[in-house]
ZADOTI-6033 format. One line per field, with one value per atom (N, C-alpha, C): x, y, z; residue in one letter; atom name. Coordinates in steps of 0.2 Angstrom, whole numbers. Layout:
! ZADOTI-6033
east <- [X, ...]
north <- [Y, ...]
up <- [Z, ...]
resn <- [A, ...]
name <- [CA, ...]
This chain:
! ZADOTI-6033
east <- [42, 43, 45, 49, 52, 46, 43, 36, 32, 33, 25, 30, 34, 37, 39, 38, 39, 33, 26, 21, 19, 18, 20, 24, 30, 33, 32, 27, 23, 18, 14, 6, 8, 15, 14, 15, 21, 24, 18, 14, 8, 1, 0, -5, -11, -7, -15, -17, -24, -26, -26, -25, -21, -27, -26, -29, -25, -25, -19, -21, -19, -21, -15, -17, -11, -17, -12, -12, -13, -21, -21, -23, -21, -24, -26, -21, -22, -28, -30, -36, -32, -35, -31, -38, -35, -40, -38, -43, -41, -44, -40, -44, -41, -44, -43, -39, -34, -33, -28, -23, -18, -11, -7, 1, 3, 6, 9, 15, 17, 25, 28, 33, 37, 44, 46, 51, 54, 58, 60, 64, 67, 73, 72, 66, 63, 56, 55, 51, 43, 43, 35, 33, 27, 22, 18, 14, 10, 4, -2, -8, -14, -17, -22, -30, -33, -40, -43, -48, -51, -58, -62, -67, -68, -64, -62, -58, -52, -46, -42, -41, -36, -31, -26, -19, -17, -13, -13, -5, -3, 6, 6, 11, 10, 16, 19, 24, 23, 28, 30, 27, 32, 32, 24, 19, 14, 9, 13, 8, 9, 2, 2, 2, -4, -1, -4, -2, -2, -5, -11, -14, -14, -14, -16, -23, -24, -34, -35]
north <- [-51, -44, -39, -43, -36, -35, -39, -38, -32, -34, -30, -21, -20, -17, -12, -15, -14, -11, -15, -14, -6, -6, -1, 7, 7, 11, 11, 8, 10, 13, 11, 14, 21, 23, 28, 34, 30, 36, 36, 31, 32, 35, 37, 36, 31, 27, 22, 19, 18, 16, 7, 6, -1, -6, -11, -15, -18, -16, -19, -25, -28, -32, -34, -34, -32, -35, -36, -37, -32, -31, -26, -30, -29, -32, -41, -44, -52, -53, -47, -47, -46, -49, -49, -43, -39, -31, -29, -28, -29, -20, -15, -9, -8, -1, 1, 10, 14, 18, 19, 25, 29, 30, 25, 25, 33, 36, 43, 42, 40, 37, 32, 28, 21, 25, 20, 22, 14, 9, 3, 2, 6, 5, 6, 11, 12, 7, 1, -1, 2, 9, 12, 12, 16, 19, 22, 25, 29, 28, 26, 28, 31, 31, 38, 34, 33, 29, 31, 28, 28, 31, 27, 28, 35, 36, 43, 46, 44, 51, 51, 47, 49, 46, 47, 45, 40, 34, 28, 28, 28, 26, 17, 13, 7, 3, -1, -4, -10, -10, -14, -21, -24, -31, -32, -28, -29, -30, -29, -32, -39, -39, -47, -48, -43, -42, -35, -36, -27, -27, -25, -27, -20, -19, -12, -13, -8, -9, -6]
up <- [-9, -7, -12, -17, -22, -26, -28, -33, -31, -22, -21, -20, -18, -18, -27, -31, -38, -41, -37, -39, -35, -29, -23, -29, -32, -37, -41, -45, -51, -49, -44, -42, -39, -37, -35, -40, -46, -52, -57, -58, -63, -59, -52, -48, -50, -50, -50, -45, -44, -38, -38, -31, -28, -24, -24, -18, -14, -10, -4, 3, 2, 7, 13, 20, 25, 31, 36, 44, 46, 51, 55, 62, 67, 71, 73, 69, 69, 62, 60, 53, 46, 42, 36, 32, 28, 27, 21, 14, 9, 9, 7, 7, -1, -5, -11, -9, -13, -11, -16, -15, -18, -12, -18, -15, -14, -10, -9, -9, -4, -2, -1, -2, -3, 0, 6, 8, 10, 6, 5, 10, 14, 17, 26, 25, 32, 32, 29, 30, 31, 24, 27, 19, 20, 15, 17, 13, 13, 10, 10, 5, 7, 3, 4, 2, 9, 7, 5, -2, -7, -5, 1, 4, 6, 15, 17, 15, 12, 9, 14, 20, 23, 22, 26, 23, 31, 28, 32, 29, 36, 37, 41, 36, 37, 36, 39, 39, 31, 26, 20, 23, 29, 30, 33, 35, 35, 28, 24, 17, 17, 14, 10, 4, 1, -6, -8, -15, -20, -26, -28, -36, -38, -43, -48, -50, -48, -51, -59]
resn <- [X, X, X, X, X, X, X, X, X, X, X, X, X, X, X, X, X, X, X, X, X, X, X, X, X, X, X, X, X, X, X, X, X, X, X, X, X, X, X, X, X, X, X, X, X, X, X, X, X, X, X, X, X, X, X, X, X, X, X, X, X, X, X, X, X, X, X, X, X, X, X, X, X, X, X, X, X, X, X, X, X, X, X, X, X, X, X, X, X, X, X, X, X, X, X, X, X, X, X, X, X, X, X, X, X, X, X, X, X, X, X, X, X, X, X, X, X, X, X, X, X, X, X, X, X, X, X, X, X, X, X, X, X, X, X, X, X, X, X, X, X, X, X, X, X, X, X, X, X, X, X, X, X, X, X, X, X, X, X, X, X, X, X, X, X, X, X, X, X, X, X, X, X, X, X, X, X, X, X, X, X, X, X, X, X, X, X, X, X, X, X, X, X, X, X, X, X, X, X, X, X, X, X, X, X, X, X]
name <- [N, CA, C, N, CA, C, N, CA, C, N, CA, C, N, CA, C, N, CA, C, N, CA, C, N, CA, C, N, CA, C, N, CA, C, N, CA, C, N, CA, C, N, CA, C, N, CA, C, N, CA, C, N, CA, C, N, CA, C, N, CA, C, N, CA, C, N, CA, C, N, CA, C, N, CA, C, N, CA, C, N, CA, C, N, CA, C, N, CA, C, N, CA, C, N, CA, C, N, CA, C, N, CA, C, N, CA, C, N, CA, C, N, CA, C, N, CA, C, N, CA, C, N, CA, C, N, CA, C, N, CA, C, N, CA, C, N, CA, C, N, CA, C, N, CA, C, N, CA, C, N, CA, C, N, CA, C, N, CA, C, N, CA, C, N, CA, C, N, CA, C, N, CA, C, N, CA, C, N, CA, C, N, CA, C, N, CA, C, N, CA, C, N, CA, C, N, CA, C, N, CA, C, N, CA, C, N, CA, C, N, CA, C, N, CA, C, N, CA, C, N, CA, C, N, CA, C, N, CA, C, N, CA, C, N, CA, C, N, CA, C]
């Protein structure tokens, strides 16, 4: 969890864009996008989908995992 959380704070102070993979619905969903907000202690964040550009509010412990593209 500290990794991905590390990677999460680099992708958002460098903007670089991420691939995230996370539980939605019992489906495991790899999407590509841009970190906005990291909030480690409120269990949130924020990214901004790659495809449509919308912004997705998401619980931390819902990640599975965090790459830099």
């Amino acid at each position: 969890m500290e990794q991905v959380n590390f990677t999460l704070i680099e992708a958002l102070y460098t903007n670089k864009q991420v691939y995230l993979t996370y539980y939605k619905k019992g489906q495991c969903i790899t999407d590509t996008g841009f970190i906005q907000f990291v909030d480690s202690l409120g269990d949130l964040f924020i990214f901004i989908d790659d495809v449509f550009g919308l912004k997705n509010k998401m619980r931390l412990s819902e990640l599975v995992d965090v790459r830099l593209a």
